[in-house]
C-alpha positions in Angstrom: 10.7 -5.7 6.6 10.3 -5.7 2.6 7.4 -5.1 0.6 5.9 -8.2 -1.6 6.6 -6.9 -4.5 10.1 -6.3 -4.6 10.9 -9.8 -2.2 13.9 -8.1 -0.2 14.3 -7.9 3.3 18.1 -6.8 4.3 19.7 -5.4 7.2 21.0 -1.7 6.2 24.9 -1.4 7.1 25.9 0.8 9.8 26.5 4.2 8.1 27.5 7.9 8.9 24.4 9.9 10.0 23.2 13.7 9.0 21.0 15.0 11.9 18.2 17.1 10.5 17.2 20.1 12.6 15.5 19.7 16.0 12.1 20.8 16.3 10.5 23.2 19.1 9.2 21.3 21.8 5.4 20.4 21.6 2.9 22.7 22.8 1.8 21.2 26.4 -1.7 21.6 25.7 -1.6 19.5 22.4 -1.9 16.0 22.6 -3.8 13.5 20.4 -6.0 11.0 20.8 -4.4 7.5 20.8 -6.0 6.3 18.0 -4.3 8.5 15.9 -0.7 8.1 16.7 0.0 4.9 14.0 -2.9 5.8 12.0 -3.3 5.5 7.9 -6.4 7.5 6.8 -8.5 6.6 3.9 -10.7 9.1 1.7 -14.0 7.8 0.4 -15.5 10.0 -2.7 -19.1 9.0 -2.0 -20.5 10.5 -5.3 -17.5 8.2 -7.3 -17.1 5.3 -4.8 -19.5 2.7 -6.6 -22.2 3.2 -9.5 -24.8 3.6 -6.7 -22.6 6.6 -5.2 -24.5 6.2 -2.2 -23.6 6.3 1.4 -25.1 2.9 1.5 -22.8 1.6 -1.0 -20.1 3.0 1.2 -21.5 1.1 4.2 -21.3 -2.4 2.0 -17.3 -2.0 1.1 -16.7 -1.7 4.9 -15.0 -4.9 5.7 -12.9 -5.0 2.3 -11.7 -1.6 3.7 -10.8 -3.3 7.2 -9.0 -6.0 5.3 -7.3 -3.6 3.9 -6.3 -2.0 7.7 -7.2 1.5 6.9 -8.2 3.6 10.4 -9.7 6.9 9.9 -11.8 7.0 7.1 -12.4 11.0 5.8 -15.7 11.2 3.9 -16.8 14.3 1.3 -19.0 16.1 2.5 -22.6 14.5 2.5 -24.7 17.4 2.5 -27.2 18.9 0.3 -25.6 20.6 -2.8 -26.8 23.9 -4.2 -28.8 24.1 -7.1 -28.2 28.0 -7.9 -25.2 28.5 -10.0 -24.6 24.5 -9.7 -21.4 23.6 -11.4 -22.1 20.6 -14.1 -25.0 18.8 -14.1 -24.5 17.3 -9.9 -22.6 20.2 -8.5 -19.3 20.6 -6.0 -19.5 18.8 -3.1 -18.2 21.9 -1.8 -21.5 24.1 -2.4 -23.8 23.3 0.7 -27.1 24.2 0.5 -27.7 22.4 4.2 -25.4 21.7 6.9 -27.5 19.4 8.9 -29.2 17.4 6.4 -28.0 14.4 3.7 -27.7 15.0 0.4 -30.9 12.8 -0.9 -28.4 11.3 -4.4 -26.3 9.8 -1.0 -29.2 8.6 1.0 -31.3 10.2 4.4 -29.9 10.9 7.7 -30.5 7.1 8.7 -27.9 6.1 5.9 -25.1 8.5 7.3 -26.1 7.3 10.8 -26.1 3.5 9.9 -22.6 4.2 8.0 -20.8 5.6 11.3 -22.3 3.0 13.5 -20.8 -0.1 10.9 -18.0 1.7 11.1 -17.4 2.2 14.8 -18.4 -1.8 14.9 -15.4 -2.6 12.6 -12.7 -0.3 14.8 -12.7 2.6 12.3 -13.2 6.6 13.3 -15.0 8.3 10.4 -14.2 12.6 9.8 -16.5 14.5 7.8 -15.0 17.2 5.4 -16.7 20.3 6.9 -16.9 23.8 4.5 -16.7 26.8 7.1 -15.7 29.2 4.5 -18.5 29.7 2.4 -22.4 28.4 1.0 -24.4 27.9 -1.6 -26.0 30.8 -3.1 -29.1 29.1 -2.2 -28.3 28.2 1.3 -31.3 29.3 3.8 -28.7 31.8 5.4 -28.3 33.4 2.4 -31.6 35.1 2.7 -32.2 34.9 6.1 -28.9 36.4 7.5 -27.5 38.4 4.9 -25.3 40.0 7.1 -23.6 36.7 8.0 -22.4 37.1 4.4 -19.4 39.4 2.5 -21.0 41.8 0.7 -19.7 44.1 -1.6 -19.8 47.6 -2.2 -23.3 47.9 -2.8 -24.2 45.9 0.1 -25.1 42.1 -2.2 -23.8 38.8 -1.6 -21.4 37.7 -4.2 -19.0 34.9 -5.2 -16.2 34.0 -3.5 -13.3 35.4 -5.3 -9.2 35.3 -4.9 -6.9 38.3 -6.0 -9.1 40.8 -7.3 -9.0 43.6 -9.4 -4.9 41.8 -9.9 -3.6 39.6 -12.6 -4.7 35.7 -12.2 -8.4 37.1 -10.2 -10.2 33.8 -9.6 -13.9 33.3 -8.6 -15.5 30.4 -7.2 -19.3 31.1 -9.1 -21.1 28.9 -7.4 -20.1 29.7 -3.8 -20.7 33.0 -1.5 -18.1 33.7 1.2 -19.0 33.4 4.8 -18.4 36.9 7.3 -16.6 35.6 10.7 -17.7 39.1 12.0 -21.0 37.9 12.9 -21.3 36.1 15.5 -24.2 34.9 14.8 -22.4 32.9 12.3 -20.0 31.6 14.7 -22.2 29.9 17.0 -24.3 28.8 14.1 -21.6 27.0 12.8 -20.3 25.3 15.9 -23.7 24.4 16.2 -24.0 22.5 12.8 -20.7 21.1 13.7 -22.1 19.7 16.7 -25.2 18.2 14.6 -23.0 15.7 13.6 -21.7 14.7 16.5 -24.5 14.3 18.2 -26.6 12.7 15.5 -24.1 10.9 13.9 -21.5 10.2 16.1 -18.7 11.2 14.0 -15.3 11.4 15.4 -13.9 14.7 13.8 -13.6 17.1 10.6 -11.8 18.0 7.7 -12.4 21.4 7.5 -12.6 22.6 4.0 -9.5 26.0 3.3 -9.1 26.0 6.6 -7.2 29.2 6.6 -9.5 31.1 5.2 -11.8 31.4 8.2 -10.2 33.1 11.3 -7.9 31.1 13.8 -10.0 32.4 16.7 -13.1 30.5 15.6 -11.5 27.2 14.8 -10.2 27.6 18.2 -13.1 27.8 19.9 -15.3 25.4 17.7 -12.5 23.1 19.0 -13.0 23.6 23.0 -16.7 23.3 22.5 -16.5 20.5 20.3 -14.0 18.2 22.7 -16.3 19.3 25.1 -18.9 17.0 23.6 -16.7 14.6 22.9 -13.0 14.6 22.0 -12.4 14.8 18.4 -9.7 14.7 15.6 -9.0 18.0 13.4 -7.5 18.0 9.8 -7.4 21.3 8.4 -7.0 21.5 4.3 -3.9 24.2 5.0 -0.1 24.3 6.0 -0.2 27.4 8.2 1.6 26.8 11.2 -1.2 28.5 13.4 -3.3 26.1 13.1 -1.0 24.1 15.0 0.2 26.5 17.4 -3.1 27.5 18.6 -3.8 24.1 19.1 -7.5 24.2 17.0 -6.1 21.0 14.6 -4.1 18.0 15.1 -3.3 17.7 11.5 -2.3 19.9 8.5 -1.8 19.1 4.6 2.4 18.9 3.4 2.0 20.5 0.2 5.3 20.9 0.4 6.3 17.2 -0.3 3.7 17.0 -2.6 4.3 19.8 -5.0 7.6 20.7 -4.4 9.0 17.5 -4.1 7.2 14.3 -5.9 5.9 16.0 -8.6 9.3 17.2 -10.0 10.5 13.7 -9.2 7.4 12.2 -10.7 8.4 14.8 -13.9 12.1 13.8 -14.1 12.4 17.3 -12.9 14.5 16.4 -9.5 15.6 13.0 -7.8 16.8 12.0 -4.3 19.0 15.3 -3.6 15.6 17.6 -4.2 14.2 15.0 -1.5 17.5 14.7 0.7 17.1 18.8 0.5 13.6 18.8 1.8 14.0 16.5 4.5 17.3 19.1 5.9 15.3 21.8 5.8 11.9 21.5 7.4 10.1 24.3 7.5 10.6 26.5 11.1 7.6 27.0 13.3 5.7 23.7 13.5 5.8 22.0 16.5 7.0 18.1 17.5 3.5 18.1 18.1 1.7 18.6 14.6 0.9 16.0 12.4 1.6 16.6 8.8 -0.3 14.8 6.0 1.5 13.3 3.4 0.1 11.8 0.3 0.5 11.8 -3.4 -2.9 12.2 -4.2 -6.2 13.2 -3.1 -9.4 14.4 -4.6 -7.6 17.5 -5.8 -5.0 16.2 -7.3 -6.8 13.5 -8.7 -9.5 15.4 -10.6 -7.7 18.5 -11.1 -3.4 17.4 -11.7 -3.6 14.5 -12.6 -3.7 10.6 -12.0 -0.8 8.8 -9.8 0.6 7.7 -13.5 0.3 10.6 -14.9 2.1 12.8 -12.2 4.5 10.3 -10.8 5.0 7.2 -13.7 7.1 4.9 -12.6 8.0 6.5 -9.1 4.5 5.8 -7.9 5.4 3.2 -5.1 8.6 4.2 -4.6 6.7 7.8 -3.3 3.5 6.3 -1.6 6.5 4.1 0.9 8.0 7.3 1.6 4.2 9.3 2.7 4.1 6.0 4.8 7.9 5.8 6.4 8.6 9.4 6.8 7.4 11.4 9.9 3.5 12.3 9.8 0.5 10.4 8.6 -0.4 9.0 5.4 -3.5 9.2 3.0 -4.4 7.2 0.5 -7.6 8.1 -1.8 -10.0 6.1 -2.5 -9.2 3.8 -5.7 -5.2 3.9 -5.3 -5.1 0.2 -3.8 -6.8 -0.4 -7.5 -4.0 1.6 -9.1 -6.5 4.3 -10.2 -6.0 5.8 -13.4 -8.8 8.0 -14.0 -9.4 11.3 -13.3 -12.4 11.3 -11.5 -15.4 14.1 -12.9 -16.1 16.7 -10.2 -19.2 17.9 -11.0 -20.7 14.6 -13.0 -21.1 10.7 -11.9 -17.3 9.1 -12.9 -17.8 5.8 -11.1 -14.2 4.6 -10.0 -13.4 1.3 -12.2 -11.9 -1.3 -9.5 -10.6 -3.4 -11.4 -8.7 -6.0 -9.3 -7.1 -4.0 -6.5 -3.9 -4.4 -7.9 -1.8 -2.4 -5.4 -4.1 -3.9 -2.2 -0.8 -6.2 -0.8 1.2 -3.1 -1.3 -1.3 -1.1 1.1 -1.4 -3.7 3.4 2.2 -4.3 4.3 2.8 -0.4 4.6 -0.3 -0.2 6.4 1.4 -2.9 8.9 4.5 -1.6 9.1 2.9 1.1 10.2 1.0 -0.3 13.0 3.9 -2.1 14.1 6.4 0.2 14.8 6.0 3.2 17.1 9.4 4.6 15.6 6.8 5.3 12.5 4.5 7.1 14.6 3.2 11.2 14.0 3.9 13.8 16.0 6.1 13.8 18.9 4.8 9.8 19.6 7.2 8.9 16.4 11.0 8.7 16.5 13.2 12.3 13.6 14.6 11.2 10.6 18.2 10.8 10.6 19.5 10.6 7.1 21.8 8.0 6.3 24.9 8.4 3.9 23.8 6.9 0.2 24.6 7.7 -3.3 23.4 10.1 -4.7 20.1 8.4 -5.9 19.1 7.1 -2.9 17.3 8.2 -0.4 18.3 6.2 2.9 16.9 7.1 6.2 16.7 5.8 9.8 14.0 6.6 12.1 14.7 4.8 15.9 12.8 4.8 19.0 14.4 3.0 21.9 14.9 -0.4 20.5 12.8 0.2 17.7 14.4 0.8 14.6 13.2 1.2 10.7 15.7 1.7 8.3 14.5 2.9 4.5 16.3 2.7 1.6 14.5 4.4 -1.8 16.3 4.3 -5.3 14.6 7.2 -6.6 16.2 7.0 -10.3 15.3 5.1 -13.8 18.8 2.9 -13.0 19.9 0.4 -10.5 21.7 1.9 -7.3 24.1 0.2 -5.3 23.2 0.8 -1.7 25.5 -1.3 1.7 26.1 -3.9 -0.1 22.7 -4.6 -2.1 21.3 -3.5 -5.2 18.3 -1.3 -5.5 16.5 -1.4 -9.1 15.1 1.1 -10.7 12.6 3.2 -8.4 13.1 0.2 -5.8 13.1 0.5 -1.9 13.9 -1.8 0.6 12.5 -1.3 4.7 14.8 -3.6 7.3 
């Protein structure tokens, strides 16, 4: 099928086919739940979402968000935010001062509660973004178990910092790293994880620099957790481990991201960068991994740029690829509204809606989706085989028994002639 916006629906000619490289088999021990196979997932900025910024507010978009046919919705973490060392005048969502509490600017415990039980009604799984790696400085375990903390030489908590004593030394001010040494800290953890899914019912995590806390943990936070009740993992990391030791079902594709859109967004690179990628996975993940793919997120969003600024024109043309090539894709909140601000990350920035501009878009990629098990992640969706194309275009099949999606993606500032039909500028057609 064709997207609306373009009007074309065409039947891609039979062409000569490049094979990309097999992938190891999956790990036996690694399936996924069913609802994740053909699943879109949606991230929800509370603090941003409406002027309210409440969880409540949240709750009251629901059915405009099942219109729109998102699945999993993946919400910030809701949590009390420290007030020592607090980044701009409402802090980092990233600075917990409580695990198991609500953040009172979002609403009470009975808000987050109400919010997961609308949302089970309505057929959607909700993940919370979890922050293993470090605290508040003013987070209770900060005083009472100092030794769950890194400390430095004279034996004081201090703030999480990257590369020091080197060039480009980093520090995170308003956080304090976390010791997986302890473990104490361990099974506190697990058992703030499990908080949630008890109180809440919440059917899995996105776990905040996930590689920064040991494998061995996220391993076993896993078999407890499933233990309770079987839940979905995305960890904020590419490391193949992850996947390997089968703690997460899903990891972030940076590399499509920043390696490739961005320099196509940039006029940096075109198809071959793309055609390149796609021959060239990279060795050690499993059939069995899901990969994210997006082209924005709260990240990028606040921190590289909106989807005009980093991409222009190739926009769409990149969000049908995150949704047609192998692995699942995210959209952030605001994108169906063709967001164009970068939204504050330590101040109120209320997203501006305008008049959901790109919504039809969403919808038929979200369809196609559902439809066709060929599009499915993991080892449940069918390799990419590359089809023959100019040079600017991107042309790919992806088949599953009898089910078949062909894609076709002009990704140039000119018209491309592709079997028989012409593509215009940063056009795509899906048969």
């Amino acid at each position: 099928m064709s997207l609306p916006q373009l009007q074309r629906r065409a039947v891609l000619g039979a062409a000569a086919t490049l094979a990309l490289p097999a992938m190891s088999a999956p790990p036996a021990d690694m399936p996924h739940l069913p609802w994740t196979r053909q699943a879109v997932i949606y991230q929800v900025n509370v603090r941003q979402y409406s002027q309210a910024g409440t969880l409540a507010a949240v709750q009251a978009d629901l059915r405009r968000l099942r219109s729109l046919g998102v699945d999993i919705l993946w919400l910030m973490p809701w949590q009390p935010i420290g007030r020592l060392k607090r980044k701009g005048g409402l802090g980092s969502y990233y600075s917990i001062s409580d695990y198991t509490a609500v953040n009172p600017e979002f609403g009470t415990l009975a808000h987050a509660k109400a919010l997961v039980a609308a949302a089970h009604e309505l057929g959607f799984k909700v993940i919370l973004d979890w922050v293993a790696n470090h605290t508040a400085w003013d987070h209770p375990w900060a005083t009472a178990h100092k030794d769950w903390y890194r400390l430095d030489a004279r034996g004081e908590i201090y703030p999480v910092t990257f590369n020091a004593g080197q060039p480009g030394e980093e520090h995170w001010d308003d956080v304090v790293a976390l010791d997986y040494r302890s473990e104490g800290l361990r099974a506190a953890m697990i058992d703030a994880m499990k908080f949630w899914v008890r109180e809440a019912d919440i059917d899995g995590f996105r776990c905040d620099v996930a590689s920064l806390v040991p494998v061995d943990f996220w391993v076993r936070a896993r078999r407890e957790l499933d233990a309770a009740k079987p839940l979905f993992m995305l960890a904020e990391s590419d490391a193949v481990e992850l996947h390997t030791s089968g703690a997460f079902d899903m990891t972030y594709s940076w590399d499509l991201a920043d390696q490739v859109f961005k320099k196509i967004g940039k006029g940096e690179a075109g198809a071959p960068l793309l055609k390149a990628w796609l021959a060239r996975q990279p060795a050690g993940y499993p059939a069995s991994a899901y990969r994210m793919r997006f082209t924005s997120n709260h990240d990028f969003n606040s921190w590289h740029g909106t989807d005009a600024e980093l991409y222009g024109d190739a926009y769409q043309a990149l969000a049908v690829l995150t949704f047609t090539l192998p692995g699942m894709p995210l959209i952030y909140n605001g994108q169906e509204s063709r967001l164009t601000q970068r939204l504050a990350f330590f101040e109120k920035d209320a997203i501006a809606w305008k008049n959901y501009e790109l919504s039809g878009f969403y919808v038929q990629l979200i369809a196609l989706k559902h439809r066709h098990k060929a599009l499915a992640a993991g080892q449940y969706g069918a390799p990419v085989r590359l089809l023959d194309a100019p040079a600017d275009v991107v042309a790919f099949e992806r088949r599953q028994g009898a089910d078949v999606v062909r894609v076709a993606v002009n990704l140039s500032k000119v018209p491309q002639v592709f079997a028989g039909r012409t593509l215009p500028a940063w056009g795509w057609v899906i048969s």
